[in-house]
OpenMM code with the backbone's topology and positions (N, CA, C; nanometers):
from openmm import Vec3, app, unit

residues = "UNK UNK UNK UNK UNK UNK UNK UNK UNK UNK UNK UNK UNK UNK UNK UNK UNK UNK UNK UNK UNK UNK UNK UNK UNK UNK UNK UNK UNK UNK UNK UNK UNK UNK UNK UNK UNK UNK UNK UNK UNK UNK UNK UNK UNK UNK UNK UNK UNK UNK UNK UNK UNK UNK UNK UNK UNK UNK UNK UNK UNK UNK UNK UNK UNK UNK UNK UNK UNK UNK UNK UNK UNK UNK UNK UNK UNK UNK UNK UNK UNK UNK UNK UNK UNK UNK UNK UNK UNK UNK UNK UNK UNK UNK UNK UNK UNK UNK UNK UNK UNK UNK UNK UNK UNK UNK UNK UNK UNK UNK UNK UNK UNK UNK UNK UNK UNK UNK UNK UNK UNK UNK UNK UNK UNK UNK UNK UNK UNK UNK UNK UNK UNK UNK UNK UNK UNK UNK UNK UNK UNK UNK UNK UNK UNK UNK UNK UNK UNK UNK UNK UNK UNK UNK UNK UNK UNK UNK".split()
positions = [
    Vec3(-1.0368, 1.4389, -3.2789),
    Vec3(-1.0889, 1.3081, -3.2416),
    Vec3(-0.9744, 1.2067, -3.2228),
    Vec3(-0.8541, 1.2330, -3.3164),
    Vec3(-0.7277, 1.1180, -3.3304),
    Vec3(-0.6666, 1.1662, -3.1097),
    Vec3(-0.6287, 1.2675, -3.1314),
    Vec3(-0.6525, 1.2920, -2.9754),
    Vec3(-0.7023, 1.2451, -2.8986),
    Vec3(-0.7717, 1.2575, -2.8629),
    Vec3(-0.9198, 1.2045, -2.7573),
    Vec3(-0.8647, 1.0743, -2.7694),
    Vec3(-0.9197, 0.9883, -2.8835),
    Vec3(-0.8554, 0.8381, -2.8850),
    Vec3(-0.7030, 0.7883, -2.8520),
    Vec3(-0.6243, 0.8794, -2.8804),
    Vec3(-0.4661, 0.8248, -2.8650),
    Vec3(-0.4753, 0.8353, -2.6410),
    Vec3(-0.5061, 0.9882, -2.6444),
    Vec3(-0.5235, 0.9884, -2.5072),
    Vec3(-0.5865, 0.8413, -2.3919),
    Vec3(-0.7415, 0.8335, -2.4557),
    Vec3(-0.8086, 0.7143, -2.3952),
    Vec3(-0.6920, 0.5226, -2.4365),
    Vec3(-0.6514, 0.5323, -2.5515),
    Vec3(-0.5412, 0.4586, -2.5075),
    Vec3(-0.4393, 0.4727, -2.4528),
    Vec3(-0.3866, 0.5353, -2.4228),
    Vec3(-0.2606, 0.5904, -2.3171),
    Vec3(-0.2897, 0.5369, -2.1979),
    Vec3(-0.3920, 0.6213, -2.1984),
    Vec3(-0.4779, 0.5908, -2.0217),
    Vec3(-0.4870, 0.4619, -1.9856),
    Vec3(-0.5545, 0.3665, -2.0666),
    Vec3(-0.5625, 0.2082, -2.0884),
    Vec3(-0.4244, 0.1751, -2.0689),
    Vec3(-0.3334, 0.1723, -2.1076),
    Vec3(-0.1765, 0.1655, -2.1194),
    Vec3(-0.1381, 0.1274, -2.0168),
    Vec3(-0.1525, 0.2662, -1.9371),
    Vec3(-0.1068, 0.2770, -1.7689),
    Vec3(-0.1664, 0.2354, -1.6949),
    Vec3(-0.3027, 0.2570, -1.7456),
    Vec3(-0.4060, 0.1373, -1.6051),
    Vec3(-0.3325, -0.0105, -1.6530),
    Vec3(-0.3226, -0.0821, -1.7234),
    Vec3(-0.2515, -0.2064, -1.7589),
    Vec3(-0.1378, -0.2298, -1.7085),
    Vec3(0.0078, -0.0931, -1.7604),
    Vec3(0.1182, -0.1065, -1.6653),
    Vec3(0.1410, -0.1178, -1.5223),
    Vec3(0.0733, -0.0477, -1.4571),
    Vec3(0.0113, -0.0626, -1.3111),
    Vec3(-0.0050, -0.1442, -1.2782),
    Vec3(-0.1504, -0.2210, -1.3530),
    Vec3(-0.1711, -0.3596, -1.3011),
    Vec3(-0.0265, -0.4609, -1.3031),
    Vec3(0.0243, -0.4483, -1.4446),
    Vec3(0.1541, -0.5520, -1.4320),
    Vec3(0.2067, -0.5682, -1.3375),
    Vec3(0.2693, -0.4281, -1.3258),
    Vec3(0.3874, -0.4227, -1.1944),
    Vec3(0.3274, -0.4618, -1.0301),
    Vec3(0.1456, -0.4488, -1.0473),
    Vec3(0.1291, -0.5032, -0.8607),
    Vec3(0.0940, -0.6923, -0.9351),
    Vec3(0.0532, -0.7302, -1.0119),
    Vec3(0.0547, -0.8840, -1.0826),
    Vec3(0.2244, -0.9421, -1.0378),
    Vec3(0.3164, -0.8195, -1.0868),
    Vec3(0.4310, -0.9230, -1.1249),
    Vec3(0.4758, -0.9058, -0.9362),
    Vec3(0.4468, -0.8139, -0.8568),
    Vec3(0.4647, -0.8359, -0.7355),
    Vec3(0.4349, -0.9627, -0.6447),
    Vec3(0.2709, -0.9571, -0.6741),
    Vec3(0.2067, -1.1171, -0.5931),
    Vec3(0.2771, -1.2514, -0.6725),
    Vec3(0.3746, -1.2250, -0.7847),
    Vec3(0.3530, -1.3219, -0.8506),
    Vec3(0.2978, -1.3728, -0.9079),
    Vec3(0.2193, -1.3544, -0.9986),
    Vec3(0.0763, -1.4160, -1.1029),
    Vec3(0.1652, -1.4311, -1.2545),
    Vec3(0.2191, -1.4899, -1.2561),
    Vec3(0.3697, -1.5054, -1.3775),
    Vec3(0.2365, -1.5575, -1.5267),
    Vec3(0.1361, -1.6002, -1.4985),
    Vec3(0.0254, -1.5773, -1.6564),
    Vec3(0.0156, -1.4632, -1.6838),
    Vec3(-0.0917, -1.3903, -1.5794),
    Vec3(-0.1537, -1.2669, -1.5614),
    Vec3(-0.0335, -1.1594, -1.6170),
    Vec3(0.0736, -1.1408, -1.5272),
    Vec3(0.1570, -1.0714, -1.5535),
    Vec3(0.1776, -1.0744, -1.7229),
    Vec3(0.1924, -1.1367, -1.7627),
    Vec3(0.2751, -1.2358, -1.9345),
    Vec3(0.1122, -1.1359, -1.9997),
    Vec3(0.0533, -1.1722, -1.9587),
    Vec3(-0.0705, -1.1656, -2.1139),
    Vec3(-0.1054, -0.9742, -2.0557),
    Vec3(-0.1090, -0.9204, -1.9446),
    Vec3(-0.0688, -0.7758, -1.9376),
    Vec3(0.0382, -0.7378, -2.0062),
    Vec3(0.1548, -0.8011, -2.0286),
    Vec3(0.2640, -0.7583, -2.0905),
    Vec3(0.2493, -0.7167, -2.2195),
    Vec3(0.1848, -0.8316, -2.2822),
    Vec3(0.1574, -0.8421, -2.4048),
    Vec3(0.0747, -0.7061, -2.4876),
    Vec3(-0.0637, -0.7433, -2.3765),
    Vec3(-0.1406, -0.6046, -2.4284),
    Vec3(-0.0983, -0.4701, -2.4098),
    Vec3(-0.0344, -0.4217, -2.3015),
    Vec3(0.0692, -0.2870, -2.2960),
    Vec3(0.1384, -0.2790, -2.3841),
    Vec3(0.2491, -0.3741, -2.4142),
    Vec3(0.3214, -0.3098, -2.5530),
    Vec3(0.2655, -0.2893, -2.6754),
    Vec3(0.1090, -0.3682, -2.7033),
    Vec3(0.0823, -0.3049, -2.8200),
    Vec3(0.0275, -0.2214, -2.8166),
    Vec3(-0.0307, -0.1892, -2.6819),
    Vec3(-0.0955, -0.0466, -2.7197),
    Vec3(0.0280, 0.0926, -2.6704),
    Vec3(0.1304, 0.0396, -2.6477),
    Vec3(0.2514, 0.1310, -2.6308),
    Vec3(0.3026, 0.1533, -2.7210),
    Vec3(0.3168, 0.0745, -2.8187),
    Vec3(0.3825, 0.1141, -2.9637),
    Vec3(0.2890, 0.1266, -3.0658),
    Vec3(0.1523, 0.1345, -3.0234),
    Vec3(0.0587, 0.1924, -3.0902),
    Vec3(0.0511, 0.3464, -3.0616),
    Vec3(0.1000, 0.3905, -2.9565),
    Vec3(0.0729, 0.5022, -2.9056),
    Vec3(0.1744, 0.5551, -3.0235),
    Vec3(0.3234, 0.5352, -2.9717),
    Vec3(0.4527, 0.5586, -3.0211),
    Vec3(0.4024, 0.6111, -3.2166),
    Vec3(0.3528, 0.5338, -3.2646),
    Vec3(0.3359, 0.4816, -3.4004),
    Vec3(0.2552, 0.6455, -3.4147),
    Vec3(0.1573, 0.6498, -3.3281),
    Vec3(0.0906, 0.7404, -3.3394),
    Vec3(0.1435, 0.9346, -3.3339),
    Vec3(0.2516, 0.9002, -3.2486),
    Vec3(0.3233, 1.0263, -3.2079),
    Vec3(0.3813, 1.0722, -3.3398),
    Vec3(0.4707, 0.9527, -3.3419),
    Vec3(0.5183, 0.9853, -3.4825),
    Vec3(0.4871, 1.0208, -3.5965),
    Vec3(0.3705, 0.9476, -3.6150),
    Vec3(0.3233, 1.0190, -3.7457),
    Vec3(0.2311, 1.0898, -3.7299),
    Vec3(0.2049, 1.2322, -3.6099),
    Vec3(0.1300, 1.3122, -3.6126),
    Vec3(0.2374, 1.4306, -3.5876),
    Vec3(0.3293, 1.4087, -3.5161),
    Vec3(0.5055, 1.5026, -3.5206),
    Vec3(0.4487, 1.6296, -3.5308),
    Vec3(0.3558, 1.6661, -3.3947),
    Vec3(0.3565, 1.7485, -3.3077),
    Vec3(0.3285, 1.7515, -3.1571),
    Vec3(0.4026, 1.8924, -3.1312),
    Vec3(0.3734, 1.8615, -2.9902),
    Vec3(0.2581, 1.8264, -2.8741),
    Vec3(0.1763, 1.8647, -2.9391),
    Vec3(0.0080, 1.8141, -2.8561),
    Vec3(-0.0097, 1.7259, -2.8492),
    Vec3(0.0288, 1.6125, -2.9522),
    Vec3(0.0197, 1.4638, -2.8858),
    Vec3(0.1002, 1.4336, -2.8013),
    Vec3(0.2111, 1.4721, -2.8001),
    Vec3(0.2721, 1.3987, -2.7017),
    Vec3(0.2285, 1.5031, -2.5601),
    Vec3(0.2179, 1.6145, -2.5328),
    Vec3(0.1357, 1.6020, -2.4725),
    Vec3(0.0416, 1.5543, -2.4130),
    Vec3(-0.0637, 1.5127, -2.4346),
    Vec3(-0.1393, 1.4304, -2.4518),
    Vec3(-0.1715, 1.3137, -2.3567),
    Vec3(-0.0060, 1.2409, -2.4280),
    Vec3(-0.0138, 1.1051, -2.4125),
    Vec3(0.0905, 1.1332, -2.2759),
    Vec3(0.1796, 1.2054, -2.2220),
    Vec3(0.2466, 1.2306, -2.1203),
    Vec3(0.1468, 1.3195, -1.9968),
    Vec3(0.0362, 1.3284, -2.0354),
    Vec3(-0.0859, 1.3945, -1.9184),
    Vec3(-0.1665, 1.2660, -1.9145),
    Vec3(-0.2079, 1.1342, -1.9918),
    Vec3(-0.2910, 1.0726, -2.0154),
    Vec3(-0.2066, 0.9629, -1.9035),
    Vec3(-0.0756, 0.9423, -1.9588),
    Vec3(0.0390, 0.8560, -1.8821),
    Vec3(-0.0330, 0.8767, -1.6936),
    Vec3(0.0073, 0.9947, -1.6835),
    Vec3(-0.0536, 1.0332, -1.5214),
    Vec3(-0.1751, 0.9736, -1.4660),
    Vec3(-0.2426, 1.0385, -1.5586),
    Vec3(-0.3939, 0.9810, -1.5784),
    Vec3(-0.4533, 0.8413, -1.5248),
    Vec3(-0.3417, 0.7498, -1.6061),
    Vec3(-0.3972, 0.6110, -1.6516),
    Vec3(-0.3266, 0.5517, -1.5402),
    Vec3(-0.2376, 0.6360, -1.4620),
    Vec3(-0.1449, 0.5940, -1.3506),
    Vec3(-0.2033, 0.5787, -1.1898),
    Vec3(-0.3041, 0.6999, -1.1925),
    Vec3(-0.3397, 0.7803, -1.1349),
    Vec3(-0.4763, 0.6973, -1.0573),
    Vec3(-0.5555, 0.6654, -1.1807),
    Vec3(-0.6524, 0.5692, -1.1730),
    Vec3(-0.6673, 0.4159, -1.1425),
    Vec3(-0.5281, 0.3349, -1.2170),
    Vec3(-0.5006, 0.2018, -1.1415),
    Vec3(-0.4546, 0.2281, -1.0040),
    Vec3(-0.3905, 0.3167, -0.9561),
    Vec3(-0.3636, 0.3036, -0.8263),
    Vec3(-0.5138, 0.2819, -0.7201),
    Vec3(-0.5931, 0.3769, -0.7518),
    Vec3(-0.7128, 0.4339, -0.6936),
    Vec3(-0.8011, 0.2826, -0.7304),
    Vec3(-0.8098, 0.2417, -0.8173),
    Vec3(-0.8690, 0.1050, -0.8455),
    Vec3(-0.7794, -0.0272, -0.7278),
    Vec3(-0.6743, -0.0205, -0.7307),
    Vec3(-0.5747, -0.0997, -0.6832),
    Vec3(-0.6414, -0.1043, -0.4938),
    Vec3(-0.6413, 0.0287, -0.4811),
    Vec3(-0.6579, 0.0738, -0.3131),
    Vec3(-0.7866, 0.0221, -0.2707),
    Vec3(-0.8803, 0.0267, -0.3781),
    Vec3(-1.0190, -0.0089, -0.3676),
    Vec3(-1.0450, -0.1298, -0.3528),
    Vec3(-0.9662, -0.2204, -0.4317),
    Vec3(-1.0165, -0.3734, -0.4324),
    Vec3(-0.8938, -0.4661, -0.3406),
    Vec3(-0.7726, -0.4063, -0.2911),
    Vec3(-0.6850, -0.4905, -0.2138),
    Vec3(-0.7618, -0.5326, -0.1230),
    Vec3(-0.6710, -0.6628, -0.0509),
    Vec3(-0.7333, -0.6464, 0.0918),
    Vec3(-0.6612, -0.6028, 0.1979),
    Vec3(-0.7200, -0.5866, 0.3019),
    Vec3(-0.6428, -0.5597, 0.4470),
    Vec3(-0.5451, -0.7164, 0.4577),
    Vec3(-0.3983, -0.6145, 0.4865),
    Vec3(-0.3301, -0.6865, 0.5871),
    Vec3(-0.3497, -0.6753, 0.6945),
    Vec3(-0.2544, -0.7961, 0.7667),
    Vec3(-0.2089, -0.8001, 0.8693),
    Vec3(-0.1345, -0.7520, 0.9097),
    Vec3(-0.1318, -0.6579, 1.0307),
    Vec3(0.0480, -0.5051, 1.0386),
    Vec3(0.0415, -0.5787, 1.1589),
    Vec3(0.1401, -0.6710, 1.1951),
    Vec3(0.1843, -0.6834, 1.3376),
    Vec3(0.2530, -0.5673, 1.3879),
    Vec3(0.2173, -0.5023, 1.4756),
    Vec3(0.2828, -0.4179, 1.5708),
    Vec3(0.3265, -0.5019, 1.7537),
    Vec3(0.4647, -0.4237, 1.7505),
    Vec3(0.5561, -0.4887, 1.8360),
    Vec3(0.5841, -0.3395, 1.9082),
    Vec3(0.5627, -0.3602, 2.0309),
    Vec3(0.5108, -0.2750, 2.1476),
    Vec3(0.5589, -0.2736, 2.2877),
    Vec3(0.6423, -0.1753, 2.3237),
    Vec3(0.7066, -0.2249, 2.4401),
    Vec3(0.7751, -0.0454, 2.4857),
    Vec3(0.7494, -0.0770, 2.6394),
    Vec3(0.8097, 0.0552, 2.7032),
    Vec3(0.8418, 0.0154, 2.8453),
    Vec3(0.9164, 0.0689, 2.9328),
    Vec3(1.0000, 0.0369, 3.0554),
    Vec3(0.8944, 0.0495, 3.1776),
    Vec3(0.7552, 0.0989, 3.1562),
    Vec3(0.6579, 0.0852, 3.2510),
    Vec3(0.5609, -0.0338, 3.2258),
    Vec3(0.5111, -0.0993, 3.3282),
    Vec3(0.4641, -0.2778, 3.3284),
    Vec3(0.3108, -0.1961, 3.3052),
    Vec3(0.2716, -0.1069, 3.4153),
    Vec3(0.1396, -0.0893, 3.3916),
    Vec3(0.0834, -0.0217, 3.3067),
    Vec3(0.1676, 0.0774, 3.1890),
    Vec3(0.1439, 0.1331, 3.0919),
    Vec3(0.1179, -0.0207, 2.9340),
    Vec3(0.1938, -0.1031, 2.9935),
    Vec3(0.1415, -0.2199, 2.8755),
    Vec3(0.0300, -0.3396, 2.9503),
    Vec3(0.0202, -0.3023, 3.0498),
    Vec3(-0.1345, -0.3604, 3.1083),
    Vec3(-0.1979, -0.2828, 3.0698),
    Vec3(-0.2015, -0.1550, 3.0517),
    Vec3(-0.3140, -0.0832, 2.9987),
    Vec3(-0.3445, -0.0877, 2.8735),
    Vec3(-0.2659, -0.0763, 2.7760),
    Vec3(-0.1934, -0.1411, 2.6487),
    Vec3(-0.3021, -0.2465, 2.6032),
    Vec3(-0.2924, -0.3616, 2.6421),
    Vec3(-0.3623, -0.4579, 2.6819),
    Vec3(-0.5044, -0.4838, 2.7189),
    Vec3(-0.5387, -0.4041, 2.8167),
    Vec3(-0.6958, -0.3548, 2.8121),
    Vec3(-0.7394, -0.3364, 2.7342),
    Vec3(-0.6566, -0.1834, 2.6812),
    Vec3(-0.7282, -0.1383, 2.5318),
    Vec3(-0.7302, -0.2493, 2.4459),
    Vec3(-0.6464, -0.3706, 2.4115),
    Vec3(-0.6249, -0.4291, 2.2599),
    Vec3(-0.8122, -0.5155, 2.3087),
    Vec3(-0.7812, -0.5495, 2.4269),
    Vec3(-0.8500, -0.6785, 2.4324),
    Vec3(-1.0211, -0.5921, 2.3900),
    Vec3(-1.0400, -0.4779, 2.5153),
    Vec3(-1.1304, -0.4290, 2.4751),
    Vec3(-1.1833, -0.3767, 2.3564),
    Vec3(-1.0998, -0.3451, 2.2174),
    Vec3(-1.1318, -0.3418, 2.0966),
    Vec3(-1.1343, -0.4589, 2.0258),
    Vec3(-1.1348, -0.5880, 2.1053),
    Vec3(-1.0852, -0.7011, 2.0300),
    Vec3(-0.9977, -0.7222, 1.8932),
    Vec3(-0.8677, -0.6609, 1.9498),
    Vec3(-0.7538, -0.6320, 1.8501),
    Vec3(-0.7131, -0.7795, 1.9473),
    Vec3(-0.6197, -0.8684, 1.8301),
    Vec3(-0.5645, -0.9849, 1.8595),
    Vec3(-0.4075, -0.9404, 1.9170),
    Vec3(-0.3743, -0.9748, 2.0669),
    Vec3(-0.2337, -0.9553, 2.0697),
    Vec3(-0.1499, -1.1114, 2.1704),
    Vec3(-0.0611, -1.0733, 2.1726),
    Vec3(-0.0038, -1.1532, 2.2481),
    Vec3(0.1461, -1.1061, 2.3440),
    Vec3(0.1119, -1.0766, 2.4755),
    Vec3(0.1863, -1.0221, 2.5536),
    Vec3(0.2769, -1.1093, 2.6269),
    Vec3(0.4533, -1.0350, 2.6171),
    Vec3(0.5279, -1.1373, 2.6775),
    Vec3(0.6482, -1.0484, 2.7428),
    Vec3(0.7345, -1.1839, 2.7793),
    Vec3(0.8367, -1.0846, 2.8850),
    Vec3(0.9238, -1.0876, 2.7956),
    Vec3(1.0235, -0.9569, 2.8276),
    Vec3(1.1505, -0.8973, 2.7196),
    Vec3(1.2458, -0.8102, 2.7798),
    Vec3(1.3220, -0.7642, 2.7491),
    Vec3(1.4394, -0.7014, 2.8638),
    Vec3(1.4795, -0.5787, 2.7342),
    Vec3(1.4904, -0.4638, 2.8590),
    Vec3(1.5147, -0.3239, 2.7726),
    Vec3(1.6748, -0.3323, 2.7342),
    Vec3(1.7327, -0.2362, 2.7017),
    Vec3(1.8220, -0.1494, 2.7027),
    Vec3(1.9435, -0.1913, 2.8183),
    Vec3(1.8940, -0.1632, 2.9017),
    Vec3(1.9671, -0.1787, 3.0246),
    Vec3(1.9756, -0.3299, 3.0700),
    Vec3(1.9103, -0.3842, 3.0036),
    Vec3(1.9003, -0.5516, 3.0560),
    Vec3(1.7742, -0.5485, 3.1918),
    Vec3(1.7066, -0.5012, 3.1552),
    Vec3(1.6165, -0.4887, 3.2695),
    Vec3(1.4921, -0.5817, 3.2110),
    Vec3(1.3934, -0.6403, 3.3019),
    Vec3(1.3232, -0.7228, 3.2563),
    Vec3(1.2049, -0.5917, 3.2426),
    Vec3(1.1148, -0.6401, 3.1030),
    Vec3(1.0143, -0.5619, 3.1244),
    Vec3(0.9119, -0.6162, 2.9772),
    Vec3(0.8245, -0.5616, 2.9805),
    Vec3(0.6913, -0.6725, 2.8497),
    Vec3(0.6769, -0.5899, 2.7692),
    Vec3(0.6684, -0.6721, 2.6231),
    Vec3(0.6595, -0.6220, 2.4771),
    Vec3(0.5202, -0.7180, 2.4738),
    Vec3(0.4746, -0.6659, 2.3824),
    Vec3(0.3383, -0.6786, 2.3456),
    Vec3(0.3356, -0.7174, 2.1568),
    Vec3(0.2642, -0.8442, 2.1490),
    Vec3(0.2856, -0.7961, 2.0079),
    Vec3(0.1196, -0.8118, 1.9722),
    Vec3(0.0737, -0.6315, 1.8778),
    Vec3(-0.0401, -0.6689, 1.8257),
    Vec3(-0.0817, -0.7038, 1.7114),
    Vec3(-0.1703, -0.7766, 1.6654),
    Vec3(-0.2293, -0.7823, 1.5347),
    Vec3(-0.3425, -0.6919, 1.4686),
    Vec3(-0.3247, -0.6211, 1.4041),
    Vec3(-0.4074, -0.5389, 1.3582),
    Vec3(-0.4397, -0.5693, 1.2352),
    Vec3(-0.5852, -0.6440, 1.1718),
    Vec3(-0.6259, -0.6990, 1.0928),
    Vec3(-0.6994, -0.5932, 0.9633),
    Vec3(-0.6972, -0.4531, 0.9841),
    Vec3(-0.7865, -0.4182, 0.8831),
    Vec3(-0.7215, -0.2840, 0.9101),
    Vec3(-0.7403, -0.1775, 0.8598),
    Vec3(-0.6899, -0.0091, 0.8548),
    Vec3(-0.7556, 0.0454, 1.0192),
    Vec3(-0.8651, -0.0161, 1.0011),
    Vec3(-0.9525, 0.0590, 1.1291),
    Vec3(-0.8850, -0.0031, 1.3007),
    Vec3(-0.8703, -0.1016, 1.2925),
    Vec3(-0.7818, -0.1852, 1.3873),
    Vec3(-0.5997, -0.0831, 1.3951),
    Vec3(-0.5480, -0.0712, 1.3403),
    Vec3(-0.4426, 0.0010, 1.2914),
    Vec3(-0.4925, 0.1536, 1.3568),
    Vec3(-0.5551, 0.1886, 1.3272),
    Vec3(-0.6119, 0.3436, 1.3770),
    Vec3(-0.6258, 0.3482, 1.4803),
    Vec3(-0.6960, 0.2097, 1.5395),
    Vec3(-0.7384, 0.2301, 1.7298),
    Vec3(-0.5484, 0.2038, 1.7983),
    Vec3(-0.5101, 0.1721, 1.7443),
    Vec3(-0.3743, 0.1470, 1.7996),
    Vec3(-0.3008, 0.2597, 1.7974),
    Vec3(-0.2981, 0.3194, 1.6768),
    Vec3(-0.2551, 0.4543, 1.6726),
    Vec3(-0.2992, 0.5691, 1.7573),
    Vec3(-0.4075, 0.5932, 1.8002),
    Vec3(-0.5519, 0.6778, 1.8724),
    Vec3(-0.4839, 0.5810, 1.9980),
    Vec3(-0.4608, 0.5126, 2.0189),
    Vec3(-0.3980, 0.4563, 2.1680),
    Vec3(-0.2624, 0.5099, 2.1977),
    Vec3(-0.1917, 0.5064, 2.1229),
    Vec3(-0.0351, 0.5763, 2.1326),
    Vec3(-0.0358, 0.7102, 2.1419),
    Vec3(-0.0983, 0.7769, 2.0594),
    Vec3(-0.0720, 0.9394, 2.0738),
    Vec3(-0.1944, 0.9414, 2.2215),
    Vec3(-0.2729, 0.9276, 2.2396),
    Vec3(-0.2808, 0.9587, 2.3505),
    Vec3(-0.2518, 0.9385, 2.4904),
    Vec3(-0.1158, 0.8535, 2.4861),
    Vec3(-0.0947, 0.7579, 2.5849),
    Vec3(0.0192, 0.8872, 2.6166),
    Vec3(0.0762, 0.8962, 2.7890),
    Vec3(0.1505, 0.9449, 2.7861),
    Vec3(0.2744, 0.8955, 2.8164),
    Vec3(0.2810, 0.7818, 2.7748),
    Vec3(0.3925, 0.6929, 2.7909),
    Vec3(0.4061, 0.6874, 2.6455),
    Vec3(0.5784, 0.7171, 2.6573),
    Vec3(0.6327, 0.6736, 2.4682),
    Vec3(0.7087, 0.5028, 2.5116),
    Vec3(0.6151, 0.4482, 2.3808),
    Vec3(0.6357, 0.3239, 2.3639),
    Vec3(0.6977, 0.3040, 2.2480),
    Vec3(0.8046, 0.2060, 2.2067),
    Vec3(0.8775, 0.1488, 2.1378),
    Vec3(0.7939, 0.0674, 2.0010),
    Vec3(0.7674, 0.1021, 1.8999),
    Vec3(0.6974, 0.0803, 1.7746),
    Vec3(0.7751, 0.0070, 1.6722),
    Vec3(0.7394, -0.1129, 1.6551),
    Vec3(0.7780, -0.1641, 1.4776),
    Vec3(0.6464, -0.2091, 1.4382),
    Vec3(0.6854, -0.1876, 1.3245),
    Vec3(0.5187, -0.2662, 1.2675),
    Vec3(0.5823, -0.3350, 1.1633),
    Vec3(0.5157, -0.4484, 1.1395),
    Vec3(0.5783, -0.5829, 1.0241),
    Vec3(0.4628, -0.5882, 0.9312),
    Vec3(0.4574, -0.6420, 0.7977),
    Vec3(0.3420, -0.6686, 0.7464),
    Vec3(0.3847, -0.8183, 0.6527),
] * unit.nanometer
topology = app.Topology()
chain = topology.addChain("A")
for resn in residues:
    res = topology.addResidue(resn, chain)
    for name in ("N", "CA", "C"):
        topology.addAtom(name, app.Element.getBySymbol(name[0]), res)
């Protein structure tokens, strides 16, 4: 039973550490602080626990539970973010391959904004920049490129 419980705090642990580290990313400098707080005690509760059970199955345990608890804030994390914004920046040496480009954005009502730009060679020719607001927007752009048989020039910003 001391198992089971050391494990289910472990797990708690790492779902917490997780959270810290995407908190201390956005910046949330409270949030972050009072996660801090509760991880280390239940980290050196864990610790406290290893020790004075000084065998190997706990730590076991608590190094499968670690994964675990890792495993699950991420999957929580993916679930509740939101969609960015991936600007993609778009450009190839044929005019009517980014008029077509263009069709497609408008006709999926993907937000872009098309302009003039000069290749390689100094040649004049149009980059495109799109906005792709959600994963699914991102996909039709992608599903536009691989089937395009023109290779176009790709950055994506977020």
């Amino acid at each position: 039973m001391e198992l089971l419980i050391l494990g289910v705090i472990k797990i708690l642990d790492n779902m917490i550490t997780t959270a810290k580290s995407i908190t201390t990313y956005q910046n949330k400098k409270l949030l972050t602080s009072i996660l801090v707080v509760i991880s280390q005690f239940m980290f050196y509760l864990v610790i406290k626990s290893v020790v004075d059970d000084n065998s190997m199955i706990s730590t076991i345990v608590v190094c499968i539970c670690s994964g675990v608890g890792t495993y699950i804030a991420m999957l929580i994390n993916d679930k509740t973010k939101k969609d960015l914004t991936y600007t993609n920046i778009l450009t190839c040496s044929h005019a009517e391959s980014i008029n077509e480009l263009c069709e497609y954005l408008l006709e999926h009502k993907i937000k872009y904004i098309p302009m003039d730009s000069y290749d390689r060679s100094n040649e004049k020719t149009r980059t495109v920049m799109a906005f792709a607001t959600t994963k699914y927007e991102s996909s039709l752009i992608d599903t536009f490129l691989e089937k395009s048989k023109t290779k176009y020039l790709r950055q994506v910003l977020h």
